[in-house]
mmCIF file of the N, C-alpha and C atoms, coordinates in Angstrom:
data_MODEL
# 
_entry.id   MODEL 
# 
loop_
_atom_site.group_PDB 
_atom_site.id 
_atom_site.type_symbol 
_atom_site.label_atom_id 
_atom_site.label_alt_id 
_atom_site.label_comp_id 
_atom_site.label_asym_id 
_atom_site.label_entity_id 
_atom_site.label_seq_id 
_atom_site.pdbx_PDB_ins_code 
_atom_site.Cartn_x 
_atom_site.Cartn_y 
_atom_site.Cartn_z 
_atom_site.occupancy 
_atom_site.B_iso_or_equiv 
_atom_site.pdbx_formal_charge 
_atom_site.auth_seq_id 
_atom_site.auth_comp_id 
_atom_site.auth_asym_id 
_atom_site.auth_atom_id 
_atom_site.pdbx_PDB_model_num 
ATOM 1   N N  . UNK A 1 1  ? 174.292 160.215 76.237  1.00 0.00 ? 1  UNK A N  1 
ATOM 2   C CA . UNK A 1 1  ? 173.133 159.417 76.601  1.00 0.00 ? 1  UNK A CA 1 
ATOM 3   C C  . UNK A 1 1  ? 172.983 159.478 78.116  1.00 0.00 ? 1  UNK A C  1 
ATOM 4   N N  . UNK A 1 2  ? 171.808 159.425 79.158  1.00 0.00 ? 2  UNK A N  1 
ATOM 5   C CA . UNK A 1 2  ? 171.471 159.859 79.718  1.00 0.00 ? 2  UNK A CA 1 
ATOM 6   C C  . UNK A 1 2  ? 170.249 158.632 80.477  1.00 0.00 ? 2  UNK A C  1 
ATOM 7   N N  . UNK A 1 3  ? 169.834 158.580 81.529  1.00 0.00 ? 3  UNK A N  1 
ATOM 8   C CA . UNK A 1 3  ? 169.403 157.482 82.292  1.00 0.00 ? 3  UNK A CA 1 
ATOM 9   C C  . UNK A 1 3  ? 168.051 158.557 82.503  1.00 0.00 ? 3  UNK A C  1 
ATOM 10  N N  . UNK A 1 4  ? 166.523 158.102 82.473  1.00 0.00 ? 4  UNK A N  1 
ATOM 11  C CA . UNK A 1 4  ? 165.585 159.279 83.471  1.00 0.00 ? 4  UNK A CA 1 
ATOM 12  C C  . UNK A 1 4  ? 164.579 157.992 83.535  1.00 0.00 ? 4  UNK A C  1 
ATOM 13  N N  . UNK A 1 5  ? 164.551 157.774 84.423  1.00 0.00 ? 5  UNK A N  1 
ATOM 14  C CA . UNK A 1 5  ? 163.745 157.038 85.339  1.00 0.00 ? 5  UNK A CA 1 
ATOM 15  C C  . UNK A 1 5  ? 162.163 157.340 85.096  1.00 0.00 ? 5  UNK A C  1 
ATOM 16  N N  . UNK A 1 6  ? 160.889 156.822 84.528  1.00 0.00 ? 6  UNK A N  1 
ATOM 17  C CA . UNK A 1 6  ? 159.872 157.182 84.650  1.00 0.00 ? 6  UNK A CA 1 
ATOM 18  C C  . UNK A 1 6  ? 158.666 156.074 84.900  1.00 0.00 ? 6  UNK A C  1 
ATOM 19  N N  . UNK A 1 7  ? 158.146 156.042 85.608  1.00 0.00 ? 7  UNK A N  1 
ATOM 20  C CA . UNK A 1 7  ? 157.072 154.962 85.752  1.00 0.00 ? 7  UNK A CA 1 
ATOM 21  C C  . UNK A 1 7  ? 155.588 155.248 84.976  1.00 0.00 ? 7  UNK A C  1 
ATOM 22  N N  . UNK A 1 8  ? 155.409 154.613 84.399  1.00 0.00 ? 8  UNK A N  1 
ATOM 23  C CA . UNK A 1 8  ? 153.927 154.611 83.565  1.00 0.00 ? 8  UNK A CA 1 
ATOM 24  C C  . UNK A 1 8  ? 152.831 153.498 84.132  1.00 0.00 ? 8  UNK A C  1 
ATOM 25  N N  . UNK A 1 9  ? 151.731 153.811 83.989  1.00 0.00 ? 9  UNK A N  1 
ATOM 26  C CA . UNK A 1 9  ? 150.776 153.347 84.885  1.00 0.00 ? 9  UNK A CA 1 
ATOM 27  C C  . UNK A 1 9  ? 149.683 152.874 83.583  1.00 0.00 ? 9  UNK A C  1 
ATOM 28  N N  . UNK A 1 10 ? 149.125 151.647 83.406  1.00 0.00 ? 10 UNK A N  1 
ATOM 29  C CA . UNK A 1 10 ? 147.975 150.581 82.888  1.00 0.00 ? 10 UNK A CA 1 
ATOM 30  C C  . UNK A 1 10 ? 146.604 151.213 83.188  1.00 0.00 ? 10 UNK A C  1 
ATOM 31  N N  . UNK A 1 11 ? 145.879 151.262 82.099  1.00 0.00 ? 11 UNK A N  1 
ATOM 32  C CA . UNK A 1 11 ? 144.192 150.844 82.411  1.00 0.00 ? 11 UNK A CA 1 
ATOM 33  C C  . UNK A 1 11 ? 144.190 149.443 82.879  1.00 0.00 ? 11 UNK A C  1 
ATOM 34  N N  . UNK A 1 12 ? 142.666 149.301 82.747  1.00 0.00 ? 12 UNK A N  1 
ATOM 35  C CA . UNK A 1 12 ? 142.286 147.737 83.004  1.00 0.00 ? 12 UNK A CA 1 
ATOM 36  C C  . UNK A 1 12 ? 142.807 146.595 81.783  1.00 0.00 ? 12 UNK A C  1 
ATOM 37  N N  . UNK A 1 13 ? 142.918 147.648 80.630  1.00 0.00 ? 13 UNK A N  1 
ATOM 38  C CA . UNK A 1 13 ? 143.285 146.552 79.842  1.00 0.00 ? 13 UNK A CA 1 
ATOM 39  C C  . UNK A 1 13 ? 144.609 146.841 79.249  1.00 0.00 ? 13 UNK A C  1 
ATOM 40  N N  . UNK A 1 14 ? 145.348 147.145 80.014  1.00 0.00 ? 14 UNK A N  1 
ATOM 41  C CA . UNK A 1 14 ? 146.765 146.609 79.919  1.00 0.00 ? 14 UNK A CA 1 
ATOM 42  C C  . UNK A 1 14 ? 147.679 148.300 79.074  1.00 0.00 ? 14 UNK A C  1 
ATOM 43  N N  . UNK A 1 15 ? 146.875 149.068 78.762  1.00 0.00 ? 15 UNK A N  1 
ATOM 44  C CA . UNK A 1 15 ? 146.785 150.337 77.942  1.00 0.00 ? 15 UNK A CA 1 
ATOM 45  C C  . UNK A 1 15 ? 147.819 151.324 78.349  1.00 0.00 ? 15 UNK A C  1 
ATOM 46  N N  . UNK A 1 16 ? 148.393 152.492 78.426  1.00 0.00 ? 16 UNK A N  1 
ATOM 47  C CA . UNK A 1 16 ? 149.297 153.341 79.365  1.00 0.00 ? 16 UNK A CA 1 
ATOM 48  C C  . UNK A 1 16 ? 148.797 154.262 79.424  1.00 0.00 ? 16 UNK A C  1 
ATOM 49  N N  . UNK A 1 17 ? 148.313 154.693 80.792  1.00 0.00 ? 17 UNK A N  1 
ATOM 50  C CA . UNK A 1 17 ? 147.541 155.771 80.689  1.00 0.00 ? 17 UNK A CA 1 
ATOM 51  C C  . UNK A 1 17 ? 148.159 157.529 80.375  1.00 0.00 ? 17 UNK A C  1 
ATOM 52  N N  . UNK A 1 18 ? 149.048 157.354 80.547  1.00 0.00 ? 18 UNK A N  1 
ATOM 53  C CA . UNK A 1 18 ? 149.737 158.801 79.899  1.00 0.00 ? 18 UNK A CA 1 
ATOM 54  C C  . UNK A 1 18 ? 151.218 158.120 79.754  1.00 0.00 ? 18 UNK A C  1 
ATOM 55  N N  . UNK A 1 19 ? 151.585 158.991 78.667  1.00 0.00 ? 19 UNK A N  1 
ATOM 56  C CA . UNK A 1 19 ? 152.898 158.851 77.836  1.00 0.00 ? 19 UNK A CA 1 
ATOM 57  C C  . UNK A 1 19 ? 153.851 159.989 78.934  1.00 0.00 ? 19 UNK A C  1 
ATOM 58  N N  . UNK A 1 20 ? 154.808 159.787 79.013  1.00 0.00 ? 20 UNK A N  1 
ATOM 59  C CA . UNK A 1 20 ? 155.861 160.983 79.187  1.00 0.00 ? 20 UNK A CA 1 
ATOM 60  C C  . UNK A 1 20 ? 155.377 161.747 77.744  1.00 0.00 ? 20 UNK A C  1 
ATOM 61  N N  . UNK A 1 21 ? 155.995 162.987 77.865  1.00 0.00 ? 21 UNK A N  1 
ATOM 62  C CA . UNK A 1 21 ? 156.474 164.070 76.766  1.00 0.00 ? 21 UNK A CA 1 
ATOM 63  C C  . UNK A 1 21 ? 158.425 163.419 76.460  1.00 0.00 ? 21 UNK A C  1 
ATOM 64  N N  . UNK A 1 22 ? 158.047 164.013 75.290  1.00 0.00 ? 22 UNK A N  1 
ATOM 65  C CA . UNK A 1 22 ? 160.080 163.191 74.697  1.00 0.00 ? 22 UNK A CA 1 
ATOM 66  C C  . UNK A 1 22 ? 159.795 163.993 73.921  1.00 0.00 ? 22 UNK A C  1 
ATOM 67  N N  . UNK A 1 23 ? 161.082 163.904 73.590  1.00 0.00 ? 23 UNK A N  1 
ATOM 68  C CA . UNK A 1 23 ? 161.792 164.839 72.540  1.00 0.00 ? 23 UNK A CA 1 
ATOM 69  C C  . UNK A 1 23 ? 161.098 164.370 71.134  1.00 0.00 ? 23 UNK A C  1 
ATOM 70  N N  . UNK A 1 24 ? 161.409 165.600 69.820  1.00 0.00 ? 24 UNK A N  1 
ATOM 71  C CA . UNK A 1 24 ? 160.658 165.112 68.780  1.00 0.00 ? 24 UNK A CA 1 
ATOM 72  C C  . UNK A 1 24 ? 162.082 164.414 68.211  1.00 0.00 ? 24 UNK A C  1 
ATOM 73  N N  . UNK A 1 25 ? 161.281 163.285 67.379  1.00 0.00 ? 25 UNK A N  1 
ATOM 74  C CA . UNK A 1 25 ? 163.314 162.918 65.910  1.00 0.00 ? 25 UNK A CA 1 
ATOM 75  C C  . UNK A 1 25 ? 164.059 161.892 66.694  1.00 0.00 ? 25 UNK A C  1 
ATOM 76  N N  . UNK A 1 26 ? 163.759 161.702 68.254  1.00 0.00 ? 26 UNK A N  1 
ATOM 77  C CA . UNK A 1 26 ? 165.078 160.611 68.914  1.00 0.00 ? 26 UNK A CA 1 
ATOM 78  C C  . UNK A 1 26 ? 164.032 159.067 68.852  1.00 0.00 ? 26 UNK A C  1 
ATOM 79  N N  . UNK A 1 27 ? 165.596 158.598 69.285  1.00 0.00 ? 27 UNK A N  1 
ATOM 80  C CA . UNK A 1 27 ? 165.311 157.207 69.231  1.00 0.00 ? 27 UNK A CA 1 
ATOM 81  C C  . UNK A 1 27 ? 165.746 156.442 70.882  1.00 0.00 ? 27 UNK A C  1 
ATOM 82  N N  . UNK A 1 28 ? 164.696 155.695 71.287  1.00 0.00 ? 28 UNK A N  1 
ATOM 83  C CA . UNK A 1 28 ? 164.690 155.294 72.591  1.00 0.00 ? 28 UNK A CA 1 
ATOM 84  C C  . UNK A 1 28 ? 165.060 154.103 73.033  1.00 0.00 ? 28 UNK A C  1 
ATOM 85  N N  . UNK A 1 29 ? 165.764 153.202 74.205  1.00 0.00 ? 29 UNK A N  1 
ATOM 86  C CA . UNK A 1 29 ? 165.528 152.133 74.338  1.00 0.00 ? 29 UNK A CA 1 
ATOM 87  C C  . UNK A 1 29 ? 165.046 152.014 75.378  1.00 0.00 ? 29 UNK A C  1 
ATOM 88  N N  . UNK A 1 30 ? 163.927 151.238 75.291  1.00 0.00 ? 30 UNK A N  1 
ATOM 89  C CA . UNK A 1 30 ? 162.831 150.733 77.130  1.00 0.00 ? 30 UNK A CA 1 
ATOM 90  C C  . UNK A 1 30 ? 163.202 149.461 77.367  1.00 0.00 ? 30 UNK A C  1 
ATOM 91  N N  . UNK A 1 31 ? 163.394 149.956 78.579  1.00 0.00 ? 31 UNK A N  1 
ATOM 92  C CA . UNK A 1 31 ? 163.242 148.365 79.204  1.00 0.00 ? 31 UNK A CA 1 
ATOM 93  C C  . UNK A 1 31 ? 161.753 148.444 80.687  1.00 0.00 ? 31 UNK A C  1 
ATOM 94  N N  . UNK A 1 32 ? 160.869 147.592 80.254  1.00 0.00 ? 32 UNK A N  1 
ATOM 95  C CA . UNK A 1 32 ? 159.706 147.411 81.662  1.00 0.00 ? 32 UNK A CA 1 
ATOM 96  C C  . UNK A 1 32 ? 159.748 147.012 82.817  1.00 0.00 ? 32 UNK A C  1 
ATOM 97  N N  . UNK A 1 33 ? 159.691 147.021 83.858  1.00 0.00 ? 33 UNK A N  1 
ATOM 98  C CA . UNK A 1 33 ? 159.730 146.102 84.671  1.00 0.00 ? 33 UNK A CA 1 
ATOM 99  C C  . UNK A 1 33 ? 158.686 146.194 85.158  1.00 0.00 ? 33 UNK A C  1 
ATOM 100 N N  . UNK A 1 34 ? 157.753 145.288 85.818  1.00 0.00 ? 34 UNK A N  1 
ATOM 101 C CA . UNK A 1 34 ? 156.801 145.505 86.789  1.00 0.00 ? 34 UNK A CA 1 
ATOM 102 C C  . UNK A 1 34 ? 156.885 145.759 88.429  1.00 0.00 ? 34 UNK A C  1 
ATOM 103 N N  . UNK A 1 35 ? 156.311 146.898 88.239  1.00 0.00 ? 35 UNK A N  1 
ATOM 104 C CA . UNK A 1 35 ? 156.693 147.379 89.941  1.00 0.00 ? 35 UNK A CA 1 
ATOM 105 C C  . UNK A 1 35 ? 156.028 146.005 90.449  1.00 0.00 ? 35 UNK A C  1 
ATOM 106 N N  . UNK A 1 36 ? 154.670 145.940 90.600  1.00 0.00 ? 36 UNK A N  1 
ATOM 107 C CA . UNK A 1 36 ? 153.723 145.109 91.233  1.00 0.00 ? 36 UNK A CA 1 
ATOM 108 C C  . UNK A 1 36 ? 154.218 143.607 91.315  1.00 0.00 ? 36 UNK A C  1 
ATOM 109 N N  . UNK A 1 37 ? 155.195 142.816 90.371  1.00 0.00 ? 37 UNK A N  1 
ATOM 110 C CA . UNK A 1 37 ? 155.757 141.837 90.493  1.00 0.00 ? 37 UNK A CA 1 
ATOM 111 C C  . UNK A 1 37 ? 156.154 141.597 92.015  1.00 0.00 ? 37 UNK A C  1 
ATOM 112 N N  . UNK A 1 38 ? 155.489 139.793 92.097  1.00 0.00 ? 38 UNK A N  1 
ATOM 113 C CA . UNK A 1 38 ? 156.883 139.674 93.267  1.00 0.00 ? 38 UNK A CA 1 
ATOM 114 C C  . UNK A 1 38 ? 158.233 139.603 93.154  1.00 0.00 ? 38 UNK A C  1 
ATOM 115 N N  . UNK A 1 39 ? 159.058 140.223 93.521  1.00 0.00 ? 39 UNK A N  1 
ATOM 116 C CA . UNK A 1 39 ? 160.612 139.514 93.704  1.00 0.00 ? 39 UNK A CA 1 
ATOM 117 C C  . UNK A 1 39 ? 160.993 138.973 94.599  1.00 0.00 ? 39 UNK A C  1 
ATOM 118 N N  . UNK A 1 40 ? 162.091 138.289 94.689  1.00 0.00 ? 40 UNK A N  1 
ATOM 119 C CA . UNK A 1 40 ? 162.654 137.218 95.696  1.00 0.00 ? 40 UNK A CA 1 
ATOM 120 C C  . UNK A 1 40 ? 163.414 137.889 96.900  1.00 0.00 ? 40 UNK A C  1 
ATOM 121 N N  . UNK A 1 41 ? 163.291 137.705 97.985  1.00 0.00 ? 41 UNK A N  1 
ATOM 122 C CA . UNK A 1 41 ? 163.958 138.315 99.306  1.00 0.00 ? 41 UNK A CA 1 
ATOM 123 C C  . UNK A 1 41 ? 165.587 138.204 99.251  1.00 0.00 ? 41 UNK A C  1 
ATOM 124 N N  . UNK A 1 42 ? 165.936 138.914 100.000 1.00 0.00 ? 42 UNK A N  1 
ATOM 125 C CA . UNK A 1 42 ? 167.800 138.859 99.605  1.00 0.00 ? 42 UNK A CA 1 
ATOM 126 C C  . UNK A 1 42 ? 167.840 138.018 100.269 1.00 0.00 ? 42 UNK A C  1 
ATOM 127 N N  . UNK A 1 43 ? 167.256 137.302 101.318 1.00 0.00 ? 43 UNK A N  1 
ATOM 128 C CA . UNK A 1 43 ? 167.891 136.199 101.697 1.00 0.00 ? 43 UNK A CA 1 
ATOM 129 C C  . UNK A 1 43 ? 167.873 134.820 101.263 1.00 0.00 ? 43 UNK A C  1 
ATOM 130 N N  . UNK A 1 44 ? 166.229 134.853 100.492 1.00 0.00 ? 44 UNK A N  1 
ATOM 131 C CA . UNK A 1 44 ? 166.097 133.561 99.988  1.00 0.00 ? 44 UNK A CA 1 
ATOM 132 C C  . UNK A 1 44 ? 166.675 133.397 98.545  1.00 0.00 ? 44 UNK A C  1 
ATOM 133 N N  . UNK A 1 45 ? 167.595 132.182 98.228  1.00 0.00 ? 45 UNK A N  1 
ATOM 134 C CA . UNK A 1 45 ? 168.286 132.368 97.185  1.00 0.00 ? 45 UNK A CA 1 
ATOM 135 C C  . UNK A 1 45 ? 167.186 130.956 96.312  1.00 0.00 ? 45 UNK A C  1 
ATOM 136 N N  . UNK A 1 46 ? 167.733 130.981 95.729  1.00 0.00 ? 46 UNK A N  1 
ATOM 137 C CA . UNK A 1 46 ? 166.776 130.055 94.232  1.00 0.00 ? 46 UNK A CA 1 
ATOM 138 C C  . UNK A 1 46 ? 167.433 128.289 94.415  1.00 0.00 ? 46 UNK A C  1 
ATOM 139 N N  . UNK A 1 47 ? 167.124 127.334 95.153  1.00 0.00 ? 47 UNK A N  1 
ATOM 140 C CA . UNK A 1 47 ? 167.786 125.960 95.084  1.00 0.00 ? 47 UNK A CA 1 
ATOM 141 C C  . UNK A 1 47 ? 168.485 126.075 93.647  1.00 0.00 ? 47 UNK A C  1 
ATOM 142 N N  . UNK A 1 48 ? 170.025 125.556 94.248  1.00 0.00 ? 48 UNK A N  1 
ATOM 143 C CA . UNK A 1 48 ? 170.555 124.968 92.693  1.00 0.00 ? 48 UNK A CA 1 
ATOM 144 C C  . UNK A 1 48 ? 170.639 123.760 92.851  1.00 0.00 ? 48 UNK A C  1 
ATOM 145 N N  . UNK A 1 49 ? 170.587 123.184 91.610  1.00 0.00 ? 49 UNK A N  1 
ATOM 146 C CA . UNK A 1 49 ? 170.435 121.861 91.187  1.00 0.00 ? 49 UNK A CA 1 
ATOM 147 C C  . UNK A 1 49 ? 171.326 121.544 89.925  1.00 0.00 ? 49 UNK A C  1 
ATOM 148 N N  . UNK A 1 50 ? 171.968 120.257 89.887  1.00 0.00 ? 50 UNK A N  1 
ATOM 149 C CA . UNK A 1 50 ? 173.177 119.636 88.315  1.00 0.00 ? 50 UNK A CA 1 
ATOM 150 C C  . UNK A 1 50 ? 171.623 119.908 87.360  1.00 0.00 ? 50 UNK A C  1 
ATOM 151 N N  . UNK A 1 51 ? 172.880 119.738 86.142  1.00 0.00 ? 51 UNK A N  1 
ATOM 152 C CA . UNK A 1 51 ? 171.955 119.642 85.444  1.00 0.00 ? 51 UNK A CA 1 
ATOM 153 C C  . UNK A 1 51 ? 171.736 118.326 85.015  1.00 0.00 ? 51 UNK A C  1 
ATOM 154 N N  . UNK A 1 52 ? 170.499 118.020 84.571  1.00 0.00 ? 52 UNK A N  1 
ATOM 155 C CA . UNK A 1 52 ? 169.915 116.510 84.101  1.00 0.00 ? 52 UNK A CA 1 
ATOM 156 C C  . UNK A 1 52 ? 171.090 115.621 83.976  1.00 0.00 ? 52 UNK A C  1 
ATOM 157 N N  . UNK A 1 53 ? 171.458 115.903 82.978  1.00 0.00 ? 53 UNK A N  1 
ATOM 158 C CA . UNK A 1 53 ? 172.744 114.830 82.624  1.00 0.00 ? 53 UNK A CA 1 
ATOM 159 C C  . UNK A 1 53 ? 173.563 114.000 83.266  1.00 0.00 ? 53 UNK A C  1 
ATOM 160 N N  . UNK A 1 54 ? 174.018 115.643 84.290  1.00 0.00 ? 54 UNK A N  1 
ATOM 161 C CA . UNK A 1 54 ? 175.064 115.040 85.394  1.00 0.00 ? 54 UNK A CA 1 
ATOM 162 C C  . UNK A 1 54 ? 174.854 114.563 86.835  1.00 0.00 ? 54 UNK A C  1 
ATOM 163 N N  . UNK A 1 55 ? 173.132 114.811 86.656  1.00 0.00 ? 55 UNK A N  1 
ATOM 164 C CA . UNK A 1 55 ? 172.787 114.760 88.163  1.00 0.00 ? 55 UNK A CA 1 
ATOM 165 C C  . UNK A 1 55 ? 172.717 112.997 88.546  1.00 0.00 ? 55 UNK A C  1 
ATOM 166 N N  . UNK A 1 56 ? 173.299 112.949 89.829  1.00 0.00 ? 56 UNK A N  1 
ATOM 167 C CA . UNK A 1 56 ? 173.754 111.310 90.606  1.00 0.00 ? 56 UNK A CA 1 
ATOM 168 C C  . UNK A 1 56 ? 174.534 110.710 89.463  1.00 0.00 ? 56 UNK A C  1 
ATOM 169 N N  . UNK A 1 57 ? 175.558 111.164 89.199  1.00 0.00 ? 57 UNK A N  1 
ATOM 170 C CA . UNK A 1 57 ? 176.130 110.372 88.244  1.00 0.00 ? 57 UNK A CA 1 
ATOM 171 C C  . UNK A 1 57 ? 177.769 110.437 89.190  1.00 0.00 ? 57 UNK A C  1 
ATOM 172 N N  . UNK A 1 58 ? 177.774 111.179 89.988  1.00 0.00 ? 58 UNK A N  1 
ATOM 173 C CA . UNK A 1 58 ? 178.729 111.680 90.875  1.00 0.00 ? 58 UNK A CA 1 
ATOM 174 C C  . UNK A 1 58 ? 179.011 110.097 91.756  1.00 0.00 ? 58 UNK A C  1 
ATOM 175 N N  . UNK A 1 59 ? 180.435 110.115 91.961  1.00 0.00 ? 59 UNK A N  1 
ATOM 176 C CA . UNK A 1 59 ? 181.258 109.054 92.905  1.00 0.00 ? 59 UNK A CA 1 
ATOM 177 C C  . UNK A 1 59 ? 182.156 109.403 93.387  1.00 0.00 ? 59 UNK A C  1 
ATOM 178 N N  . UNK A 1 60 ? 182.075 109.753 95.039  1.00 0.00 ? 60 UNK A N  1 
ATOM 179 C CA . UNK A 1 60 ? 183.006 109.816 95.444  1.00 0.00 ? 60 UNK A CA 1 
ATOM 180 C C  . UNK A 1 60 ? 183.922 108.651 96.073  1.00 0.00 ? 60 UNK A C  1 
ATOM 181 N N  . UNK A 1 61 ? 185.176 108.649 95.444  1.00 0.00 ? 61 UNK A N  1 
ATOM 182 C CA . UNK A 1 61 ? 185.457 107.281 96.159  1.00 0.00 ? 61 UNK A CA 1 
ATOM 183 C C  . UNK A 1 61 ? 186.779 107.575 96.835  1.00 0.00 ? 61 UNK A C  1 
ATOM 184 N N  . UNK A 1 62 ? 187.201 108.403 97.435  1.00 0.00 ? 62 UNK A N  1 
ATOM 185 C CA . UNK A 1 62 ? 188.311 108.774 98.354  1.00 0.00 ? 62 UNK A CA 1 
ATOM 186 C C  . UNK A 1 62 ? 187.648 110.077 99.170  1.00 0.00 ? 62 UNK A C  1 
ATOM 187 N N  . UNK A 1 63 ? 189.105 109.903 100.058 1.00 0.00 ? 63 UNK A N  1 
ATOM 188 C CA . UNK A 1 63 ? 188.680 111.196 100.742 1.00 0.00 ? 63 UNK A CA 1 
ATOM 189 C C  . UNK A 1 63 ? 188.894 112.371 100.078 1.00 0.00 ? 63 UNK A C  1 
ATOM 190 N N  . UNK A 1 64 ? 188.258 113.311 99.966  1.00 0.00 ? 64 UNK A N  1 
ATOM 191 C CA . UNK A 1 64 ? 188.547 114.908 99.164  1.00 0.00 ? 64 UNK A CA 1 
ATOM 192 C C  . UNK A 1 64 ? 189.623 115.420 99.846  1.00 0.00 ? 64 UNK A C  1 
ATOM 193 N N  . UNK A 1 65 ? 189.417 116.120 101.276 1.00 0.00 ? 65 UNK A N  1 
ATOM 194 C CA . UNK A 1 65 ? 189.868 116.188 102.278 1.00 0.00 ? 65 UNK A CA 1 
ATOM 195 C C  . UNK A 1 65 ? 191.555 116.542 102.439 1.00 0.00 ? 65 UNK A C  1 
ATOM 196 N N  . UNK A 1 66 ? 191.671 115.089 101.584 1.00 0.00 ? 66 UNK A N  1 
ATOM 197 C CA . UNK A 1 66 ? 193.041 114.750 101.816 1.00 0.00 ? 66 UNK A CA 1 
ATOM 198 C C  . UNK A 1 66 ? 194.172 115.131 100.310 1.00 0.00 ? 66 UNK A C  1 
ATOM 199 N N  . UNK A 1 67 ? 193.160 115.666 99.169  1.00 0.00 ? 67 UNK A N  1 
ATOM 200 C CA . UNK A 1 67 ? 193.732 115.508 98.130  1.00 0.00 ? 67 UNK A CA 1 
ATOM 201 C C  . UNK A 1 67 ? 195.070 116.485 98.059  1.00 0.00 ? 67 UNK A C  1 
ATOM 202 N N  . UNK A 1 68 ? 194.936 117.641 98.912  1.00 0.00 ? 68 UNK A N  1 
ATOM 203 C CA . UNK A 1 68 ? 195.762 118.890 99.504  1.00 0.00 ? 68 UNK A CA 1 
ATOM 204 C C  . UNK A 1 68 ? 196.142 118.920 100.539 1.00 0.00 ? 68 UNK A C  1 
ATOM 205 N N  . UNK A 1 69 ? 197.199 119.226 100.948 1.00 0.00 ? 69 UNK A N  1 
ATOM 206 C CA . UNK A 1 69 ? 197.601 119.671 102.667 1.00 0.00 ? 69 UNK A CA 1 
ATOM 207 C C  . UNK A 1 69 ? 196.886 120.820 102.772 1.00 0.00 ? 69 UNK A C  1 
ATOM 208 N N  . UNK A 1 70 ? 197.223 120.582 104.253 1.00 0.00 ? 70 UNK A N  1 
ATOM 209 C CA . UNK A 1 70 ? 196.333 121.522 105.136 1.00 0.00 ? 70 UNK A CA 1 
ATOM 210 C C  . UNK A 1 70 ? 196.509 122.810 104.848 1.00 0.00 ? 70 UNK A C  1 
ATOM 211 N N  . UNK A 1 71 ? 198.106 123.061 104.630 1.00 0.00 ? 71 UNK A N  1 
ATOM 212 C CA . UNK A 1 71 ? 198.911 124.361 104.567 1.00 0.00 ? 71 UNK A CA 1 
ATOM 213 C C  . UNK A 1 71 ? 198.620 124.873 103.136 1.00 0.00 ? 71 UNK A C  1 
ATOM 214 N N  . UNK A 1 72 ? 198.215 123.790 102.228 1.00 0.00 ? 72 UNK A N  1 
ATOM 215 C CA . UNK A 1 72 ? 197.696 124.759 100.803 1.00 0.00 ? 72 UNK A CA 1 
ATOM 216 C C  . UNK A 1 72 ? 196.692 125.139 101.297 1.00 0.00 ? 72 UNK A C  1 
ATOM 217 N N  . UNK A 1 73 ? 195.353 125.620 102.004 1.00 0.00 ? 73 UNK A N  1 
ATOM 218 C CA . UNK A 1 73 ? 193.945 125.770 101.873 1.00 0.00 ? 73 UNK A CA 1 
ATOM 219 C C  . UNK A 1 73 ? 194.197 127.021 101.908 1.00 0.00 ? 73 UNK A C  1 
ATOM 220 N N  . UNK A 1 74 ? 195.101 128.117 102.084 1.00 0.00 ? 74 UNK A N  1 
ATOM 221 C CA . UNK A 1 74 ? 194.810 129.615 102.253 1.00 0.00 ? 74 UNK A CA 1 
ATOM 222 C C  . UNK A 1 74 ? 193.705 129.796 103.393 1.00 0.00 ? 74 UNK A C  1 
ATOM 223 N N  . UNK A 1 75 ? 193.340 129.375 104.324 1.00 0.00 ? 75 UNK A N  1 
ATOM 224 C CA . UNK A 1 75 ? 192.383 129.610 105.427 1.00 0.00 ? 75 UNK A CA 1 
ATOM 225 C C  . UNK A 1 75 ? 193.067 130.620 106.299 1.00 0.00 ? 75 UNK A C  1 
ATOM 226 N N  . UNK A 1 76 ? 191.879 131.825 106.695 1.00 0.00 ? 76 UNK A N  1 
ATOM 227 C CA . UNK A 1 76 ? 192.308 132.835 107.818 1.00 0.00 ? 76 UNK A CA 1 
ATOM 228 C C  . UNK A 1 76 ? 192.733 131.667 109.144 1.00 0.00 ? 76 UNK A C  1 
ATOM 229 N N  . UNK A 1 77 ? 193.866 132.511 109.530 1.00 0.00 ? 77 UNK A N  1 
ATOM 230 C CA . UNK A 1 77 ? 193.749 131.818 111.081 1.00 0.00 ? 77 UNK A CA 1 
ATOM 231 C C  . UNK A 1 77 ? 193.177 132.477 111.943 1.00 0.00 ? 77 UNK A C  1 
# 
């Protein structure tokens, strides 16, 4: 199996205006993507957010900070 890259191009109504040529008897799997789509910039990432359930349900009531020594954190010096 084998990867070939081909872009196909729409009429106005959504149609393909030419097919590749393929082999006769095989069986294919497509996947679409839209060139013309926007995608998201590498820098801007997507806000995460809890989910419903758990969101402000959170208490912190000590210091975190302190739950480990310093010398466990594995930090570069």
């Amino acid at each position: 199996m084998y990867a070939q890259k081909t872009i196909l191009n729409t009429d106005k109504t959504g149609k393909p205006v030419k097919w590749p040529e393929l082999p006769p008897n095989a069986h294919f799997e497509v996947i679409f993507l839209e060139l013309s789509a926007e995608t998201p910039s590498k820098n801007s990432q997507p806000k995460r957010q809890p989910h419903p359930d758990i969101a402000g349900k959170l208490k912190i009531s000590d210091n975190v900070m302190d739950t480990v020594p310093q010398e466990q954190w594995n930090l570069p010096v």
